[in-house]
C-alpha positions in Angstrom: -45.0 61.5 -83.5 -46.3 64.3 -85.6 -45.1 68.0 -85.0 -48.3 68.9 -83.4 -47.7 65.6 -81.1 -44.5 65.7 -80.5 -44.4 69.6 -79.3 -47.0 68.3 -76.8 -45.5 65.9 -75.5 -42.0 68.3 -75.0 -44.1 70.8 -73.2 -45.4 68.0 -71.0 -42.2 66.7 -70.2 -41.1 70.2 -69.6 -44.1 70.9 -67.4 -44.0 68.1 -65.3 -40.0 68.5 -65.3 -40.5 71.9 -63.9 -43.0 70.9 -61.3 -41.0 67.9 -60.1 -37.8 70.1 -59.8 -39.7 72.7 -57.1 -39.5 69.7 -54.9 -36.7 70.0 -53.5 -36.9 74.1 -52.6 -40.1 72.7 -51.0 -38.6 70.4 -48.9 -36.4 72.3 -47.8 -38.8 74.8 -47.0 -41.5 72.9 -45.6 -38.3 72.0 -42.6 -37.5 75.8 -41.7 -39.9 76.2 -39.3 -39.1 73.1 -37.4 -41.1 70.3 -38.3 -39.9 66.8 -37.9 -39.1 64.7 -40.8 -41.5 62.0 -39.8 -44.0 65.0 -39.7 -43.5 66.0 -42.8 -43.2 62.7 -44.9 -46.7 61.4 -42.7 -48.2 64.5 -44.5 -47.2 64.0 -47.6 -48.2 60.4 -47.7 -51.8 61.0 -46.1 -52.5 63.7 -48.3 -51.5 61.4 -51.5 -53.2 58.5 -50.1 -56.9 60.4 -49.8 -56.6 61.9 -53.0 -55.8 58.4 -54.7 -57.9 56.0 -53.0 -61.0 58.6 -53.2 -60.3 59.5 -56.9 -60.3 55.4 -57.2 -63.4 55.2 -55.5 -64.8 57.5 -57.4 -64.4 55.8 -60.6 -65.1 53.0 -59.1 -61.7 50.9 -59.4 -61.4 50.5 -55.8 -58.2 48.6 -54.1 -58.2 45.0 -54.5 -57.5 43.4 -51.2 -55.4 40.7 -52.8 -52.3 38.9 -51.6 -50.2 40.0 -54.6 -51.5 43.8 -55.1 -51.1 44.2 -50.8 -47.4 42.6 -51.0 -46.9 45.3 -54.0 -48.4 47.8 -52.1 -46.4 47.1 -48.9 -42.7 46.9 -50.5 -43.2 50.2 -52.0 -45.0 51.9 -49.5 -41.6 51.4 -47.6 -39.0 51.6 -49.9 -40.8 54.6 -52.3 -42.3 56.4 -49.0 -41.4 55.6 -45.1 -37.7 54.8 -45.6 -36.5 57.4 -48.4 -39.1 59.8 -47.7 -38.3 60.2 -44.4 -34.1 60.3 -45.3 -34.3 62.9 -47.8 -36.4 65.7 -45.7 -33.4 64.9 -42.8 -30.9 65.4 -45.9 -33.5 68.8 -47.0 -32.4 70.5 -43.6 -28.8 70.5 -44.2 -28.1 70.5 -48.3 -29.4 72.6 -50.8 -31.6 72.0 -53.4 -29.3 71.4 -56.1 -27.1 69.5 -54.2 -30.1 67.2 -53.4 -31.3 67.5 -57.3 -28.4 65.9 -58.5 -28.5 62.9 -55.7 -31.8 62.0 -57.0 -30.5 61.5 -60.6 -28.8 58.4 -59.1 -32.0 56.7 -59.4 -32.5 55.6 -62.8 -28.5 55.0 -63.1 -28.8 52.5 -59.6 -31.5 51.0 -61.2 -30.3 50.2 -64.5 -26.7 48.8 -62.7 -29.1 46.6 -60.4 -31.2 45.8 -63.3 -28.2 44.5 -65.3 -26.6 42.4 -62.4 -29.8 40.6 -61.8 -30.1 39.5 -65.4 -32.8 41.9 -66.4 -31.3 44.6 -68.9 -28.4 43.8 -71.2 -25.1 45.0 -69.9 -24.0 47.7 -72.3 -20.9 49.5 -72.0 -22.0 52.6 -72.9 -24.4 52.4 -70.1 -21.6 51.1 -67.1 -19.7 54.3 -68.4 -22.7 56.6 -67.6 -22.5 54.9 -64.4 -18.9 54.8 -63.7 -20.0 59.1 -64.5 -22.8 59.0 -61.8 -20.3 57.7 -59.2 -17.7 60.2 -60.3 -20.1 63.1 -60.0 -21.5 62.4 -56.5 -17.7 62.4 -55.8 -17.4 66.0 -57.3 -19.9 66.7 -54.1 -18.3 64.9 -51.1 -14.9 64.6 -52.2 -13.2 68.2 -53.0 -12.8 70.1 -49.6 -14.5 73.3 -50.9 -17.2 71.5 -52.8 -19.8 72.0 -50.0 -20.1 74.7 -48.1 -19.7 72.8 -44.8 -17.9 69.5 -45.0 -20.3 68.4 -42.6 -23.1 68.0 -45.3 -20.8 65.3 -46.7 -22.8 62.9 -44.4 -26.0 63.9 -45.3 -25.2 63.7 -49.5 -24.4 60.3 -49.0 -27.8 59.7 -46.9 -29.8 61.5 -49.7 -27.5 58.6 -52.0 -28.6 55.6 -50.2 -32.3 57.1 -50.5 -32.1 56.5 -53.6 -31.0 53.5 -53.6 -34.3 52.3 -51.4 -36.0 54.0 -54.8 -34.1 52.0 -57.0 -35.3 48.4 -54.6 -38.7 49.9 -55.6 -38.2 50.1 -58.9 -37.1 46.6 -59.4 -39.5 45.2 -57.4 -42.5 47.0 -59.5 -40.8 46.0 -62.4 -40.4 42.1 -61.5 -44.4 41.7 -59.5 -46.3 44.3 -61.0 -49.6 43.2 -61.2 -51.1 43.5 -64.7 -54.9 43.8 -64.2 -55.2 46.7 -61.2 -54.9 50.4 -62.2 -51.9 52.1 -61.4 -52.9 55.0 -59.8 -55.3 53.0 -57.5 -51.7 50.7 -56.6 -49.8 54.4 -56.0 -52.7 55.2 -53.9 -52.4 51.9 -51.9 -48.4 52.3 -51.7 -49.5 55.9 -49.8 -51.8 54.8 -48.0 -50.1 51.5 -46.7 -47.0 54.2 -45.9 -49.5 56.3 -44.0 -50.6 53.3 -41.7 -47.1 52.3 -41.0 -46.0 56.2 -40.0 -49.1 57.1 -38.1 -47.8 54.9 -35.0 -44.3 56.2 -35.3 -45.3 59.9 -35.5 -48.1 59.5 -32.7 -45.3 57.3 -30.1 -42.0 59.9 -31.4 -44.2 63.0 -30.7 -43.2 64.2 -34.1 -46.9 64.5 -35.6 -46.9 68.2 -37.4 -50.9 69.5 -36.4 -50.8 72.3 -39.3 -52.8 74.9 -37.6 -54.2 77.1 -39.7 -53.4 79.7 -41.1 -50.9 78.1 -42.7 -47.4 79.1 -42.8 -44.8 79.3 -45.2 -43.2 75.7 -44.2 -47.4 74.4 -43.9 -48.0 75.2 -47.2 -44.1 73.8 -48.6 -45.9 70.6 -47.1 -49.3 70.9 -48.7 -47.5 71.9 -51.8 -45.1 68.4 -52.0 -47.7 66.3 -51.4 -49.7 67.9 -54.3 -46.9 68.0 -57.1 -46.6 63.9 -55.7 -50.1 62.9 -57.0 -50.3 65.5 -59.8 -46.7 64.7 -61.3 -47.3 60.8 -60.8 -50.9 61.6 -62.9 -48.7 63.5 -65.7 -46.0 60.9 -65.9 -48.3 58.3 -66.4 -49.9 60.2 -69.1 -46.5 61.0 -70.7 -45.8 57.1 -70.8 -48.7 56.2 -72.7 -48.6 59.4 -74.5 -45.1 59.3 -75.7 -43.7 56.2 -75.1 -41.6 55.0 -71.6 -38.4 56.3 -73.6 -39.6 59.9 -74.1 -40.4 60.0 -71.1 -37.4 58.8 -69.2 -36.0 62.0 -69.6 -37.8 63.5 -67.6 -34.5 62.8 -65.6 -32.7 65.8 -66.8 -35.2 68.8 -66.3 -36.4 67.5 -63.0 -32.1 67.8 -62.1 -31.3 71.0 -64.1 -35.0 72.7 -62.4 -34.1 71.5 -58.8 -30.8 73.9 -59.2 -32.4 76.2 -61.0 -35.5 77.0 -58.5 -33.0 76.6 -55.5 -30.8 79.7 -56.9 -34.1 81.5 -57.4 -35.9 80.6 -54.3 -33.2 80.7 -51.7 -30.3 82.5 -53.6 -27.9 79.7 -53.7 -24.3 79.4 -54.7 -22.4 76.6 -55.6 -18.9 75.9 -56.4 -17.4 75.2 -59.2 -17.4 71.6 -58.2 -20.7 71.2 -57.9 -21.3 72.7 -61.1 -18.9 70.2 -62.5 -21.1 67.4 -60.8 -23.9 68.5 -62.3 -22.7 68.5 -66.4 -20.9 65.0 -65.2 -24.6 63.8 -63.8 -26.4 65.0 -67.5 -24.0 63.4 -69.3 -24.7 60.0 -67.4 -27.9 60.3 -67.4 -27.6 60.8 -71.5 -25.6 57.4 -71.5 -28.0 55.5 -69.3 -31.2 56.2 -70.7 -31.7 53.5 -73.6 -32.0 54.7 -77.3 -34.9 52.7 -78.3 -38.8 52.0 -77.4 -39.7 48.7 -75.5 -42.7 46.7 -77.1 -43.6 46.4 -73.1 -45.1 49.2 -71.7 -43.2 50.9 -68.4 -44.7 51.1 -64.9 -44.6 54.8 -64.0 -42.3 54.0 -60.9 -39.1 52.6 -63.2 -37.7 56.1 -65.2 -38.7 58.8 -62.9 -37.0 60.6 -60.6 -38.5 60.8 -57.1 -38.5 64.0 -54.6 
């Protein structure tokens, strides 16, 4: 890339990064006024789902009702939205933003271990050692007795870990029956909205549905506000990939971590330990080791590098 390219494409990153990273303050915030966690996710998958499928409509690349693109659409609409979704605003009530930054970085590391077992990226050593790291940070969280504030959270980390892990099923599963010939954001629309008919029975028979009256409150507009960054940081990614190349933009990885802690000290004033901190440089660094050093001649989907809120 040329100077003039390649800054753009930085700032992008950075942008998107940024975006991402306020996330997590939002989940957290969209659960302090007492909405459920079924509430919330349901919101943030209707609200993605209308803007996708109508922006598809729009431009006339509606959903094809196709075995293969409904099976796609199916899988990740429960293991990219129902299952994890739901998990991590449970895990936004009683962990901090950081804390809950760094347990998302698992994702690409879970995906490239996965990945390598099942035959589909080369084992490298390098790369096991930056997971070997990723293991031994998330053990800088739950293992020290005055890492969390409340051993009681140690629970809840390891929910937020096996969230990811449902991402990382998603990821694998995009990468191996992906269809070719259907737009992506019209798919990532179908994934929402597939999500939305599953959770609209379960928030209507739980009693959890969240009516949003207006005027909207601080948690109301923490909802509005996830669901937005969803469709707009999916839309950015996307762009970054064909932009910059799948590489470049794998590391989108560290700012969305290093912004998740950053806009949780400035929003809600937190404080970590020093453990916690130490989690965190152990989590770049594996994330450094992980992410592979040269372009693939195949094009990424924008579901296998990115880290998910």
């Amino acid at each position: 890339m040329n100077i003039q390219r390649n800054s753009r494409a930085w700032l992008l990153l950075g942008f998107m990064g940024i975006l991402w990273g306020l996330s997590f303050s939002l989940a957290k915030m969209s659960t302090e006024g007492g909405a459920h966690p079924l509430g919330i996710n349901y919101w943030c998958c209707l609200v993605g789902a209308a803007v996708l499928i109508s922006g598809s409509m729009i431009v006339r690349r509606p959903l094809p009702l196709r075995r293969d693109v409904l099976i796609v659409c199916t899988v990740c609409g429960v293991l990219g939205s129902v299952i994890p979704g739901t998990a991590y605003f449970y895990a936004a009530s009683r962990l901090s933003p950081g804390v809950l930054s760094i347990t998302i970085a698992t994702v690409p590391l879970m995906t490239f271990l996965a990945a390598a077992i099942l035959g589909v990226e080369r084992v490298s050593t390098t790369r096991l050692l930056g997971v070997f790291l990723g293991i031994l940070s998330i053990g800088l969280l739950i293992g020290p007795s005055t890492s969390l504030p409340d051993r009681s959270a140690v629970p809840w980390v390891l929910l937020a870990v096996g969230s990811a892990l449902c991402y990382t099923a998603e990821n694998l599963f995009v990468a191996m029956r992906m269809p070719t010939d259907v737009n992506v954001y019209t798919l990532v629309g179908g994934m929402f909205l597939v999500a939305t008919i599953i959770m609209t029975p379960l928030v209507i028979i739980t009693g959890t549905f969240e009516p949003l009256p207006w005027p909207w409150g601080r948690s109301d507009w923490a909802i509005l506000g996830m669901a937005a960054i969803t469709v707009s940081a999916y839309g950015m990614f996307l762009y970054l990939v064909i932009y910059a190349g799948p590489v470049f933009a794998s590391q989108t990885a560290y700012v969305v971590t290093l912004s998740g802690v950053l806009w949780g000290i400035m929003i809600f004033d937190d404080e970590h330990s020093l453990w916690v901190w130490l989690s965190l440089g152990v989590m770049m660094l594996a994330l450094a080791l992980v992410t592979p050093r040269k372009d693939n001649s195949q094009p990424a989907t924008p579901l296998e590098h990115v880290n998910k809120p």
